[in-house]
VOBA-1610 file (N, C-alpha, C; in pm, whole numbers, padded with zeros to 5 digits, always signed):
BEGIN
Unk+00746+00417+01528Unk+00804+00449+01397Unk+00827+00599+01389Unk+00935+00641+01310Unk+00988+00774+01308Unk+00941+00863+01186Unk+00906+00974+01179Unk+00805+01006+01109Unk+00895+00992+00958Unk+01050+00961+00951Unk+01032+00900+00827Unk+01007+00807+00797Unk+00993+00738+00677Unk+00966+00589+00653Unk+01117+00541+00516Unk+01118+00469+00568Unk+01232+00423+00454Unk+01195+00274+00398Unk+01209+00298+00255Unk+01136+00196+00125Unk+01263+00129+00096Unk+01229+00023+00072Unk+01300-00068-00009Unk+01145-00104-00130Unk+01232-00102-00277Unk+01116-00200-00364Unk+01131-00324-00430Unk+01056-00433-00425Unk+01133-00568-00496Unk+01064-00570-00579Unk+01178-00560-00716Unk+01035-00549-00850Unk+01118-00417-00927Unk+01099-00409-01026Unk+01146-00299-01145Unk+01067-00276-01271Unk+00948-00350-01244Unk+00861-00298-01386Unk+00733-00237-01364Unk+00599-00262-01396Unk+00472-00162-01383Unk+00422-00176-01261Unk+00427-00271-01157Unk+00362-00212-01044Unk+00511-00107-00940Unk+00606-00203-00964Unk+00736-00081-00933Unk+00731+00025-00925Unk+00724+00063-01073Unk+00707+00190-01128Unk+00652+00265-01054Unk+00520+00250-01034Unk+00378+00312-00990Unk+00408+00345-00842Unk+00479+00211-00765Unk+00488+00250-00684Unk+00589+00360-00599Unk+00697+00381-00684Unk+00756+00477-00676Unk+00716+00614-00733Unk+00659+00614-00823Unk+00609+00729-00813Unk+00486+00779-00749Unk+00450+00707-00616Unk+00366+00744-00581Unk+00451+00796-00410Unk+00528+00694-00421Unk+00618+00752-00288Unk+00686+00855-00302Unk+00724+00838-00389Unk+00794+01015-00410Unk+00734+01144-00425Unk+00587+01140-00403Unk+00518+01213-00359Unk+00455+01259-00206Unk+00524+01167-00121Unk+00535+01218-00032Unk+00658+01217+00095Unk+00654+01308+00109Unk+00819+01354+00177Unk+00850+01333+00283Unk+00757+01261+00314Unk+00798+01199+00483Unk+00852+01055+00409Unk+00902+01038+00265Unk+00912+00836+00280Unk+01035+00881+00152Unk+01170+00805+00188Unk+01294+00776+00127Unk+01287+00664+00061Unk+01292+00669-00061Unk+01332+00440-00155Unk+01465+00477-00111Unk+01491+00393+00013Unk+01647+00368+00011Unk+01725+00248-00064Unk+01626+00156-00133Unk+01681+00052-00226Unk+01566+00013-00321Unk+01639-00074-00433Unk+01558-00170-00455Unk+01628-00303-00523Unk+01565-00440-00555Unk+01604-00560-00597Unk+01506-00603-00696Unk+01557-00639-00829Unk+01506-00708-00905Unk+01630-00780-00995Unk+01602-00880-01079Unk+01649-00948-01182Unk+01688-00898-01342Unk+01582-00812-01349Unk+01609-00697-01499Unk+01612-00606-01482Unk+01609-00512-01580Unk+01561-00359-01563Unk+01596-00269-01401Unk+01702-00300-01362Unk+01717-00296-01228Unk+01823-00143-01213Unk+01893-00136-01281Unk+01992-00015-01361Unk+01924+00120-01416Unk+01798+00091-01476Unk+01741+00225-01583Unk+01652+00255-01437Unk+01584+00140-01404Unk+01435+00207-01262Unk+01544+00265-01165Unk+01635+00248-01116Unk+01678+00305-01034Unk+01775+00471-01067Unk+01823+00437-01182Unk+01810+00615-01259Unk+01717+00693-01243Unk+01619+00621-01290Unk+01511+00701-01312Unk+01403+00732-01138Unk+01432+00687-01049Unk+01422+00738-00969Unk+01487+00754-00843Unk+01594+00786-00896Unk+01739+00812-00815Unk+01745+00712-00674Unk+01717+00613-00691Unk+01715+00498-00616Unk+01878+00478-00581Unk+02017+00510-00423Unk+02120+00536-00443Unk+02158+00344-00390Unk+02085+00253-00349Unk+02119+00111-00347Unk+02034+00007-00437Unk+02090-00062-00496Unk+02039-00165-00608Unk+02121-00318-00563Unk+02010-00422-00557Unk+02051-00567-00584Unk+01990-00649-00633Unk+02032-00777-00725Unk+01957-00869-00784Unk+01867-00929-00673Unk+01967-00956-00582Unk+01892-01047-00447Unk+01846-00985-00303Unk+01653-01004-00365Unk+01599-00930-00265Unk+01639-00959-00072Unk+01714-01078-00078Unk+01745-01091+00062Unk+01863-01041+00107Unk+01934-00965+00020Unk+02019-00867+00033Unk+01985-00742+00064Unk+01875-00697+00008Unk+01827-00532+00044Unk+01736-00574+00152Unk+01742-00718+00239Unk+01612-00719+00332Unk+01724-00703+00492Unk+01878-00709+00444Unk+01924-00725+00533Unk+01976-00590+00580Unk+01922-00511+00510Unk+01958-00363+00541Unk+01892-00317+00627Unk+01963-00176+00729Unk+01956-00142+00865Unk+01829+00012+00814Unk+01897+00049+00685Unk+01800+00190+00650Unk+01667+00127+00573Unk+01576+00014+00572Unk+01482-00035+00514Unk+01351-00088+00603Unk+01278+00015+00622Unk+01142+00042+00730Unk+01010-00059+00686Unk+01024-00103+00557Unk+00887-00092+00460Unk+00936-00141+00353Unk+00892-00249+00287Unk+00908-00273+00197Unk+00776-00297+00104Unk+00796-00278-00069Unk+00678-00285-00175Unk+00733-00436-00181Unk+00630-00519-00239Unk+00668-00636-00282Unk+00570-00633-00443Unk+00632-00575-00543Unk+00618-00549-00686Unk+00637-00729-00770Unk+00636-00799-00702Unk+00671-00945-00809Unk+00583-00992-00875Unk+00637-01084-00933Unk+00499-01198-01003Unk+00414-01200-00912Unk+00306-01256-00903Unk+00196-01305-00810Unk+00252-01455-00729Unk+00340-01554-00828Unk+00376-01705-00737Unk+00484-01639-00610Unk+00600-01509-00598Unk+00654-01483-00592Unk+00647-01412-00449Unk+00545-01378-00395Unk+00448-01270-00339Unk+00462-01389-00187Unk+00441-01524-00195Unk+00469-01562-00071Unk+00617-01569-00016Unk+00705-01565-00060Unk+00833-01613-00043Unk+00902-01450+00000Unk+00858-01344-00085Unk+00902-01238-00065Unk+00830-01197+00069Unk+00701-01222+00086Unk+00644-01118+00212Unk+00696-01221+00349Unk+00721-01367+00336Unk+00770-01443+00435Unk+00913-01379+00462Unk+00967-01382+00389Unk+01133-01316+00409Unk+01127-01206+00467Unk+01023-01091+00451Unk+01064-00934+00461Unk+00992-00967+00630Unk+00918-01046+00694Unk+00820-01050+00801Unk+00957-01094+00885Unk+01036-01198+00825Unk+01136-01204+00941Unk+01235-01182+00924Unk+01275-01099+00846Unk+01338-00982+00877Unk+01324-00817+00959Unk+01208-00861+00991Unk+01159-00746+01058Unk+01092-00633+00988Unk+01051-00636+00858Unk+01032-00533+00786Unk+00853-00548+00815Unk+00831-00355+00768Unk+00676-00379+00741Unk+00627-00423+00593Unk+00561-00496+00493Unk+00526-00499+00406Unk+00400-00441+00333Unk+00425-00413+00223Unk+00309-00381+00104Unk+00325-00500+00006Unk+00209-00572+00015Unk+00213-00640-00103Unk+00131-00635-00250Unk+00166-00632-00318Unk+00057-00631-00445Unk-00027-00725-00407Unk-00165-00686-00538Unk-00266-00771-00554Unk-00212-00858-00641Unk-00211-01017-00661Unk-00322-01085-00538Unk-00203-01130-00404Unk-00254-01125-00287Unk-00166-01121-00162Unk-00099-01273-00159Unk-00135-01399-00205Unk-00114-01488-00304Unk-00168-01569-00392Unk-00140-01692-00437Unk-00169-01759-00552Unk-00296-01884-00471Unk-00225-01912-00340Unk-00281-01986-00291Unk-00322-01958-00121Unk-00433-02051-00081Unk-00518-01985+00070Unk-00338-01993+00150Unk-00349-02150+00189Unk-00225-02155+00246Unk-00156-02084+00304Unk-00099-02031+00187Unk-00008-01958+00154Unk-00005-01800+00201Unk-00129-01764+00235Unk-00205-01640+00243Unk-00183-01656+00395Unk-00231-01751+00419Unk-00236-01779+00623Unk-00157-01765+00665Unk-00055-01831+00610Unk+00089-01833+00656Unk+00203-01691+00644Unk+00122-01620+00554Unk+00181-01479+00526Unk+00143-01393+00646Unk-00001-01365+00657Unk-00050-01314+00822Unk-00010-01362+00972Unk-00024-01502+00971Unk+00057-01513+01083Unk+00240-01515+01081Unk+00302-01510+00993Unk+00440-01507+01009Unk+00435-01344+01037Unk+00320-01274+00960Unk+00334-01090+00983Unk+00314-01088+01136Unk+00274-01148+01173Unk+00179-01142+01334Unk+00324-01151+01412Unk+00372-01297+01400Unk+00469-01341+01498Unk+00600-01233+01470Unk+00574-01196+01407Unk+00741-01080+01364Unk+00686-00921+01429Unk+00583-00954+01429Unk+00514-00792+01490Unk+00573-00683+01365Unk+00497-00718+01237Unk+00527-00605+01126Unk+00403-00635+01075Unk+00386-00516+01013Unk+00240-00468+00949Unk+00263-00551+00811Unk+00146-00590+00819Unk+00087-00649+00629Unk+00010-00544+00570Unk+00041-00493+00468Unk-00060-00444+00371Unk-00086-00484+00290Unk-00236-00501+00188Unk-00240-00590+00071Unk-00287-00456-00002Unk-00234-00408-00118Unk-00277-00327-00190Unk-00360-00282-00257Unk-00501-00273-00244Unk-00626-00264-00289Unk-00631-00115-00345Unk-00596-00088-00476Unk-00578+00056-00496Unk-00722+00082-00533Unk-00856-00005-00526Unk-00971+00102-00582Unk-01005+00146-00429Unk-00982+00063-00310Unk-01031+00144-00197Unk-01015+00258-00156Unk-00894+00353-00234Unk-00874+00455-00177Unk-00908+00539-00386Unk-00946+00492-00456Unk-00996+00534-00586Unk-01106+00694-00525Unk-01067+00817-00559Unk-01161+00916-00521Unk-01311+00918-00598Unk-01359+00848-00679Unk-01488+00803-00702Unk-01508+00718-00658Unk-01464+00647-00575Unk-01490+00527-00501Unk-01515+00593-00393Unk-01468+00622-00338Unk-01448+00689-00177Unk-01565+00764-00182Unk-01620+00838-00267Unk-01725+00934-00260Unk-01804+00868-00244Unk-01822+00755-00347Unk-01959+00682-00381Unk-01989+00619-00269Unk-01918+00574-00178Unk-01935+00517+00013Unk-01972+00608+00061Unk-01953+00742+00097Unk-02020+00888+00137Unk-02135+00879+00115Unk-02161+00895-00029Unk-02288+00885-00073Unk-02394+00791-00024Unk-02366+00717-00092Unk-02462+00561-00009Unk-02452+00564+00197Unk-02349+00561+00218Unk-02370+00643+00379Unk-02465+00716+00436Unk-02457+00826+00302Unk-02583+00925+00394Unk-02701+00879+00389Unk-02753+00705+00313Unk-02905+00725+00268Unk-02943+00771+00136Unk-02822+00802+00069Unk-02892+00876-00043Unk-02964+00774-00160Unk-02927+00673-00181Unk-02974+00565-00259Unk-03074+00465-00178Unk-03098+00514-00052Unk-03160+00357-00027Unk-03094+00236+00085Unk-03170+00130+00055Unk-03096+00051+00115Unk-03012-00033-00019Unk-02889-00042-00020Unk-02796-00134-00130Unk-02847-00264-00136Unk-02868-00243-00304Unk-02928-00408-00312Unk-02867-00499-00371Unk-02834-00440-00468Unk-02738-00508-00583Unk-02547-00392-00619Unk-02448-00492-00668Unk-02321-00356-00727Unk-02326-00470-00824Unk-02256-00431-00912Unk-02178-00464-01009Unk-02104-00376-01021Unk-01940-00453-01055Unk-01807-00391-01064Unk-01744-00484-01143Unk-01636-00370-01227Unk-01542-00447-01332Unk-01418-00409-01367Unk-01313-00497-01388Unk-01217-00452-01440Unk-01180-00534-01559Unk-01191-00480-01681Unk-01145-00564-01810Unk-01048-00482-01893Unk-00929-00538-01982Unk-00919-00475-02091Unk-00829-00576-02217Unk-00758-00550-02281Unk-00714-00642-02361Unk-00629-00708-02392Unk-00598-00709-02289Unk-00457-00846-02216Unk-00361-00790-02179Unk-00258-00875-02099Unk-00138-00886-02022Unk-00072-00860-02108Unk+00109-00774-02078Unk+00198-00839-02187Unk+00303-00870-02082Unk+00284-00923-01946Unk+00402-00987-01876Unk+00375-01134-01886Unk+00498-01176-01923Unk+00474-01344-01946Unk+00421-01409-01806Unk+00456-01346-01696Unk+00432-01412-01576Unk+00256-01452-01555Unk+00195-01353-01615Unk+00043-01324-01588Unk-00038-01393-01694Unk+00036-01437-01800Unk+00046-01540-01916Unk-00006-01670-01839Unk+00116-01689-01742Unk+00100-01842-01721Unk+00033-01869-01596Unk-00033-01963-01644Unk-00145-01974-01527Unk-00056-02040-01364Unk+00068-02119-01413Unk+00168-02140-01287Unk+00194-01994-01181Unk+00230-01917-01265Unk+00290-01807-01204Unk+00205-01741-01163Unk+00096-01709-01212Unk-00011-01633-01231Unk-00122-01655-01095Unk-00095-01822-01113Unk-00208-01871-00998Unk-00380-01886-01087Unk-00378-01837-01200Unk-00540-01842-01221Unk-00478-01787-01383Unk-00594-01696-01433Unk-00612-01580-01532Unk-00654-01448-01537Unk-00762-01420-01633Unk-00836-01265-01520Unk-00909-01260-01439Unk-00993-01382-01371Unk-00999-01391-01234Unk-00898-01326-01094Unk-00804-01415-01101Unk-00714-01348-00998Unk-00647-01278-01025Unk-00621-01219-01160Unk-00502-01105-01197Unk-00652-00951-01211Unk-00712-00944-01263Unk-00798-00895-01316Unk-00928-00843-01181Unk-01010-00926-01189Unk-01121-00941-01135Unk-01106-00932-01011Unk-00971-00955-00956Unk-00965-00937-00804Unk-00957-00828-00714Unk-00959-00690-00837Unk-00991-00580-00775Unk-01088-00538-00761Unk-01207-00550-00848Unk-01349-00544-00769Unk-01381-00638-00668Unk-01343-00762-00651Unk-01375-00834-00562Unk-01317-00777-00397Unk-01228-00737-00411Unk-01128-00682-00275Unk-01179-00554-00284Unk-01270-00468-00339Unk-01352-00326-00354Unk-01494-00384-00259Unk-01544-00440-00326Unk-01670-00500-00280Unk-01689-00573-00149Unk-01561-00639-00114Unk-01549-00675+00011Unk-01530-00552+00103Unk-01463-00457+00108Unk-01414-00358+00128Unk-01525-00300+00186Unk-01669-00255+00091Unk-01716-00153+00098Unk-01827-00227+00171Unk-01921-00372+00129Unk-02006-00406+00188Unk-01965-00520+00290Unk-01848-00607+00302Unk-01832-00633+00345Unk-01776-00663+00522Unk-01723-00785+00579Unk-01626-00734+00695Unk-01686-00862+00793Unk-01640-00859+00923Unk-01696-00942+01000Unk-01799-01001+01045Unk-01880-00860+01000Unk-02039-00867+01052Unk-02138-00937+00923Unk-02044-00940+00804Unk-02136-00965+00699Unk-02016-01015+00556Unk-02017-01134+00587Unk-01905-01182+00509Unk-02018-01249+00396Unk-01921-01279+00296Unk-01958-01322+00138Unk-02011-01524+00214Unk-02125-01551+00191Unk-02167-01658+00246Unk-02178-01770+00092Unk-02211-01681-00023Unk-02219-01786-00155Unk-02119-01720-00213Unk-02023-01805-00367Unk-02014-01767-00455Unk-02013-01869-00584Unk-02029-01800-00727Unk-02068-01878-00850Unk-01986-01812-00932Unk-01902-01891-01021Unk-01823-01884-01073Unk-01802-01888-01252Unk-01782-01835-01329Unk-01764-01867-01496Unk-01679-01830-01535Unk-01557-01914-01590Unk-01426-01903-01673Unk-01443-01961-01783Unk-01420-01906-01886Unk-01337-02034-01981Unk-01227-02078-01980Unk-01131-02170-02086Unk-01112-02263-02070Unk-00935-02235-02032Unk-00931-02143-02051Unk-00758-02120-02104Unk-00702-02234-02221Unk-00592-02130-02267Unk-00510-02202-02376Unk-00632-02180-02502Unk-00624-02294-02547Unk-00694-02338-02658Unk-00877-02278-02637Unk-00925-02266-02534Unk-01055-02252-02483Unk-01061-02123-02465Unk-00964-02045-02490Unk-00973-01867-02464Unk-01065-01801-02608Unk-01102-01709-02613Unk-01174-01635-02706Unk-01044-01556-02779Unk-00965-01516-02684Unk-00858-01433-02807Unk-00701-01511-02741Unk-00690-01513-02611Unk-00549-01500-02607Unk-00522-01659-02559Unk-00548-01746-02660Unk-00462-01883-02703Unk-00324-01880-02625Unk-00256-01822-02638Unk-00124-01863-02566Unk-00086-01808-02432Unk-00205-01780-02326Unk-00231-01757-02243Unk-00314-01893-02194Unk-00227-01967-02077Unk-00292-02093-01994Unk-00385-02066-01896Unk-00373-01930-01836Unk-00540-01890-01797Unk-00628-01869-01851Unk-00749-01824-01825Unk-00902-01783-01878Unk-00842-01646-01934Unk-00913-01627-02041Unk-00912-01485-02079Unk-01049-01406-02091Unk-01149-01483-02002Unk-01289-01460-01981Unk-01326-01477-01850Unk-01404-01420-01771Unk-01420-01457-01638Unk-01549-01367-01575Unk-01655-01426-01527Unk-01711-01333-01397Unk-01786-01398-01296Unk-01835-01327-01195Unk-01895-01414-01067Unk-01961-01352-01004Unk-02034-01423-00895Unk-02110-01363-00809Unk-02101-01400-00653Unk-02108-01287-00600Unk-02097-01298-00485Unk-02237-01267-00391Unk-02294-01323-00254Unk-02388-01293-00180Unk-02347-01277-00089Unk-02378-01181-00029Unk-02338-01172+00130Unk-02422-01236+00223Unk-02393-01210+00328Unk-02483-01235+00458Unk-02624-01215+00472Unk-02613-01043+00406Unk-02756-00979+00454Unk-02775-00949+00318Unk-02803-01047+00244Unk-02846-01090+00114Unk-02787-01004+00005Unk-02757-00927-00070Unk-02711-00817-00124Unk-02570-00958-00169Unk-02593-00896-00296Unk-02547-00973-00451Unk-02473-00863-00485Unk-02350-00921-00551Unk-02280-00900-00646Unk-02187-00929-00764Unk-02207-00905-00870Unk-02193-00906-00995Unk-02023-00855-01011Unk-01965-00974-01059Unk-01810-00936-01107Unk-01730-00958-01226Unk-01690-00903-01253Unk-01636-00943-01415Unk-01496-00882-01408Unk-01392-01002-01466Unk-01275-00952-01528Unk-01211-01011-01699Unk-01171-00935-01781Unk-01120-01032-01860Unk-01101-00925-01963Unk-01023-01028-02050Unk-00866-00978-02149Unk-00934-00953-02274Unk-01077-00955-02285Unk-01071-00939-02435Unk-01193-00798-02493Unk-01169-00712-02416Unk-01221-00535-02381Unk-01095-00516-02462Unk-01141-00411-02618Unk-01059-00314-02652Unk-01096-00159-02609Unk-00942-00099-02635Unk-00985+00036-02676Unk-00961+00109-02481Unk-00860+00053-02401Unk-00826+00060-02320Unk-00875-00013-02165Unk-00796+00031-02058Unk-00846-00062-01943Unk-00969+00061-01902Unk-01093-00051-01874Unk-01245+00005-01851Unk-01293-00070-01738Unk-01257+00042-01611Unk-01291-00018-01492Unk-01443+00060-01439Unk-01554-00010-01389Unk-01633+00044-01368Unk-01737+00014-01233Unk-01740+00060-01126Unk-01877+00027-01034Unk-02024+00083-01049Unk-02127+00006-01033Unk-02272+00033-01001Unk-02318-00021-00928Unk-02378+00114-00824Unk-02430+00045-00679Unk-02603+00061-00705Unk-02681-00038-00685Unk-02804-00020-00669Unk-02879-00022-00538Unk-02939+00113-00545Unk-03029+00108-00406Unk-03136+00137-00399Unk-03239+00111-00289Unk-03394+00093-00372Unk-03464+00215-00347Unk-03338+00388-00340Unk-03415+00464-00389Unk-03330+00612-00478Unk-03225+00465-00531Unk-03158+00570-00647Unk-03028+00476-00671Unk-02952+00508-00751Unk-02820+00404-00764Unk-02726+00507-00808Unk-02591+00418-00826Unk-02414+00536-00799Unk-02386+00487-00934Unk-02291+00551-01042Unk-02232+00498-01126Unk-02084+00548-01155Unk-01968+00466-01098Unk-01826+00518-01082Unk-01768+00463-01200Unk-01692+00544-01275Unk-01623+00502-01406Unk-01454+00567-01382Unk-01372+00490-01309Unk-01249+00489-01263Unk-01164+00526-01403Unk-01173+00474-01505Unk-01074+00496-01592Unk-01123+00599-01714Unk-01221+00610-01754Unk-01289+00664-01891Unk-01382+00768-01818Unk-01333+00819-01738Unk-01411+00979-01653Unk-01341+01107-01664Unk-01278+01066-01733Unk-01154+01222-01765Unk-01277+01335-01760Unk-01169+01430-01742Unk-01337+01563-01785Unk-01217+01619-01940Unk-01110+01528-01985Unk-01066+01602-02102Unk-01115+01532-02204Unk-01124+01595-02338Unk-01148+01525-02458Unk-01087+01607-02580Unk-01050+01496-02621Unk-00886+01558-02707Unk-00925+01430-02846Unk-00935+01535-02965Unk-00959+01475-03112Unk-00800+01508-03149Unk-00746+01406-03229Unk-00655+01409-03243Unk-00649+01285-03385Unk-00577+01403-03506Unk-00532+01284-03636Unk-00387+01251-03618Unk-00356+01262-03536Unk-00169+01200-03549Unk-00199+01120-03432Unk-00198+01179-03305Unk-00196+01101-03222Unk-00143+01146-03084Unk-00142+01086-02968Unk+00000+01147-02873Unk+00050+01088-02777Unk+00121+01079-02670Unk+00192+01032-02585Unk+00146+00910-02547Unk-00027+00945-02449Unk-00059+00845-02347Unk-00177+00888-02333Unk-00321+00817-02352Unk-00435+00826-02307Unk-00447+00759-02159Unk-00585+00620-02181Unk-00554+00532-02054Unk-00458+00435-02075Unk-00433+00341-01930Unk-00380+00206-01953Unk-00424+00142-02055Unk-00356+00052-02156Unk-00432-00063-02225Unk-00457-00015-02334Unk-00477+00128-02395Unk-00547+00176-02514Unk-00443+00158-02611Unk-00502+00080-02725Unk-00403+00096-02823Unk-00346+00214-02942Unk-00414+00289-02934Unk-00390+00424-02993Unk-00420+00541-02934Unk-00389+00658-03009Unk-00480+00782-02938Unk-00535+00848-03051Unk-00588+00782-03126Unk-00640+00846-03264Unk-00759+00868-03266Unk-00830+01008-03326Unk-00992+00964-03301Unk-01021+01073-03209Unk-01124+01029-03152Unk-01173+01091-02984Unk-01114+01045-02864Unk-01048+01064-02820Unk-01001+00988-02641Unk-01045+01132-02534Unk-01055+00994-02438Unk-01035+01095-02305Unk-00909+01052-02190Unk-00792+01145-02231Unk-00711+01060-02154Unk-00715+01125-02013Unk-00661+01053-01912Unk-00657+01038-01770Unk-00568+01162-01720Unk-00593+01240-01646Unk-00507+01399-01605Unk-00422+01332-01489Unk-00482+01231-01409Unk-00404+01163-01320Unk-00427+01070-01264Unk-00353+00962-01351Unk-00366+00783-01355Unk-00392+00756-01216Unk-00286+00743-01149Unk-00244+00718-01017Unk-00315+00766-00875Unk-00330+00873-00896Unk-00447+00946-00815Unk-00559+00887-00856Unk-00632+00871-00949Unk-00726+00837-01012Unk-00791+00666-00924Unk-00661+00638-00948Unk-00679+00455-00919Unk-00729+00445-00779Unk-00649+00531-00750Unk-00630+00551-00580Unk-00484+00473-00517Unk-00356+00468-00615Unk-00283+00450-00561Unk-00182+00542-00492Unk-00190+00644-00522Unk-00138+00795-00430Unk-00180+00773-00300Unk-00308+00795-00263Unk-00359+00743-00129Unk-00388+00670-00068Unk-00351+00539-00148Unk-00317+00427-00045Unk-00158+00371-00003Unk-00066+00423-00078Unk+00065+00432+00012Unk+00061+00560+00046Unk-00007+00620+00040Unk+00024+00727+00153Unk-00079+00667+00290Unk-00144+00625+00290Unk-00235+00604+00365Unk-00152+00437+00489Unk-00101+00367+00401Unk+00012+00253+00454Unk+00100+00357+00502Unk+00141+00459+00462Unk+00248+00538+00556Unk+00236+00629+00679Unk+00122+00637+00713Unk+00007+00690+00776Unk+00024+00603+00884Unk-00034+00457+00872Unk-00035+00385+00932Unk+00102+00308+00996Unk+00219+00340+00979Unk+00366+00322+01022Unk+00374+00446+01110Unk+00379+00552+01033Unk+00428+00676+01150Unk+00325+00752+01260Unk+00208+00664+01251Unk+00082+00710+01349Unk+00058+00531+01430Unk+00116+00407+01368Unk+00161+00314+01446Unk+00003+00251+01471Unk-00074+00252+01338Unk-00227+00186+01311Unk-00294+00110+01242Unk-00340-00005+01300Unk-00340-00143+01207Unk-00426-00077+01051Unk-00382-00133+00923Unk-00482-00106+00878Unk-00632-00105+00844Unk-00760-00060+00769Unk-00868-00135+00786Unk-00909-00252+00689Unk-00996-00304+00703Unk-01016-00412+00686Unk-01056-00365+00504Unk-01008-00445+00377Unk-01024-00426+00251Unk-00862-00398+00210Unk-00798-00365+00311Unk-00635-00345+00251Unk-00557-00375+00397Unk-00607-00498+00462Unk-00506-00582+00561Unk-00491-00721+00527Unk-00412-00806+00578Unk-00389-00902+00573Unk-00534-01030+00502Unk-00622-00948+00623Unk-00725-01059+00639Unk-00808-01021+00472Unk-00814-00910+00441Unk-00919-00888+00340Unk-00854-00969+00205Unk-00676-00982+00216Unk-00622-01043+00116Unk-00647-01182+00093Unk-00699-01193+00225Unk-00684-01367+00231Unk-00803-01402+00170Unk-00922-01315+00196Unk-01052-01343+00200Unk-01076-01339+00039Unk-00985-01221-00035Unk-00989-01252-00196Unk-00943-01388-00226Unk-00836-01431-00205Unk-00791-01579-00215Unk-00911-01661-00239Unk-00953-01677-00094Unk-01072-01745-00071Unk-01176-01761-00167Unk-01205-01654-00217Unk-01308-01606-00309Unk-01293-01626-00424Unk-01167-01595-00497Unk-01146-01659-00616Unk-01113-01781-00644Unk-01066-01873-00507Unk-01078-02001-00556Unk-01198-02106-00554Unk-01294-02039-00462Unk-01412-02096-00455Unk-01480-02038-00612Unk-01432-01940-00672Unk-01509-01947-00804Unk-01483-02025-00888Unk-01346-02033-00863Unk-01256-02191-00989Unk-01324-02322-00948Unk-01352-02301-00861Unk-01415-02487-00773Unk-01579-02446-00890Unk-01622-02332-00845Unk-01772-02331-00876Unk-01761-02344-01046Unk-01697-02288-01088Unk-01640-02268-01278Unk-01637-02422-01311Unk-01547-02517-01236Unk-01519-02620-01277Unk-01630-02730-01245Unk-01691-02720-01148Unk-01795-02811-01088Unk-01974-02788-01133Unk-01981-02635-01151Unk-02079-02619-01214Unk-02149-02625-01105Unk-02109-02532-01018Unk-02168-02550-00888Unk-02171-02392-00783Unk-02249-02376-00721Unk-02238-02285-00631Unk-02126-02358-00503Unk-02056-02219-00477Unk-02013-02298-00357Unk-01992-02155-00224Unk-02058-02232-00099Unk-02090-02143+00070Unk-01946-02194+00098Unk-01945-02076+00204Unk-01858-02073+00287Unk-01874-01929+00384Unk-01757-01868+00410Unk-01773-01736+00559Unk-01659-01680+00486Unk-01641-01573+00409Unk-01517-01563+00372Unk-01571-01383+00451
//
């Protein structure tokens, strides 16, 4: 690969977005296109994007397109990363890598047989309080890890896709919750020590939700995971956290513990009676006390993880395990063994 990289993006709304502005921060990588169905005219103004098409198998047939984002629904995510694999492209896919295992298998080995890289987008792995907090625990400083708990909640979706539990594949389980789960695999996880139990609690969707009724997924959700070498963890996602998105890890170790607060760690604090632009994701006002975010994106750790996928094209290096193929699959895995465990009232083993 040539030390430029050239983007195509499929998709025009918030993970789009993000992801272009995270590529355009670094100057070794061109969006030479992108394809979506709406909003396809203003995103590409707005980041001087000079090819646009409705039909992503039109921008897959292009000669200047190295890499492609796959920004879609979540049902959407197999069909797009199958297409871009034989077409020869490398892919990024959003979380979740898909809706179903299947579907997931068949995404890695079609990446395999085309000889193009899979990425699954795990933006807390490269989160800079995240990253530290692995340093940390590295050196010994806590102990041996006994217990984490990690979360991502806040107060709902407003894409209809993430609404419906068809499209969606689940609720805040797999839309939500699947970023601590793909963190946690990440950090304690891997070959040597895979998730051996997990236990599951949703409610009901629809009618069985606590707030968001017209949402056919859960709008409640958390679980647990055990590993190998015993070490538990505690997961929670769900829609009904006000007052913005409140993502948080705690690592316990038996001779001190970590506490990472990804979204509500600003070091600013800004009182304000009118109001202003943009605090965090999700917050419904800025009135009051806030601490808004100096830099979302950096913050998340999505700056350095497409830079880090671009890394891995022009230095020609599989990625590691928590943002490859296999770690995507292994979320799959994981969240559907919690829906089995949710519904059955049951623990359920496996090797994920």
């Amino acid at each position: 690969m040539k030390d430029r990289v050239r983007v195509g993006i499929l998709g025009s709304k918030f993970a789009a977005d993000f992801h272009a502005a995270c590529y355009k921060r670094d100057p070794r990588v061109e969006i030479r296109a992108a394809a979506a169905i709406d909003n396809l005219e203003p995103y590409a103004r707005k980041w001087n994007i000079p090819y646009t098409c409705a039909d992503y198998h039109d921008l897959l047939k292009r000669d200047d397109v190295d890499l492609v984002s796959v920004c879609l629904p979540n049902y959407l995510h197999y069909d797009a990363v199958m297409a871009a694999a034989r077409a020869g492209k490398h892919v990024v896919c959003e979380k979740p890598l898909a809706t179903e295992i299947a579907h997931a298998e068949e995404m890695i080995a079609c990446c395999a047989q085309n000889n193009v890289k899979l990425f699954y987008a795990e933006d807390w792995c490269f989160a800079p309080a995240l990253v530290r907090a692995r340093e940390i625990t590295r050196q010994g400083a806590i102990g041996d890890v006994l217990y984490v708990k990690a979360k991502e909640v806040h107060n709902g979706t407003h894409s209809p896709f993430a609404k419906n539990i068809v499209t969606c594949g689940g609720g805040c389980l797999i839309h939500l919750a699947i970023h601590p789960i793909g963190w946690v695999l990440h950090a304690l996880g891997g070959p040597d020590n895979p998730v051996v139990e997990v236990t599951g609690k949703v409610n009901g969707g629809g009618a069985g939700n606590y707030v968001h009724r017209d949402n056919s997924g859960e709008d409640w959700s958390l679980g647990v995971m055990k590993f190998k070498n015993g070490i538990h963890a505690f997961i929670e996602g769900n829609y009904i956290t006000v007052g913005g998105m409140d993502d948080k890890v705690e690592i316990y170790g038996s001779q001190g513990l970590i506490k990472a607060d990804l979204t509500f760690g600003s070091p600013l604090q800004v009182y304000s009676r009118t109001g202003y632009d943009y605090a965090v994701e999700k917050a419904d006002n800025t009135l009051g006390w806030t601490r808004p975010a100096v830099d979302e994106f950096t913050n998340l750790g999505y700056v350095s993880e497409l830079r880090y996928f671009v890394d891995c094209l022009v230095e020609n290096t599989q990625p590691m395990f928590g943002v490859d193929g296999k770690a995507g699959l292994a979320c799959i895995q994981i969240v559907r063994a919690m829906y089995q465990s949710a519904a059955q009232g049951i623990t359920v083993c496996g090797n994920w």
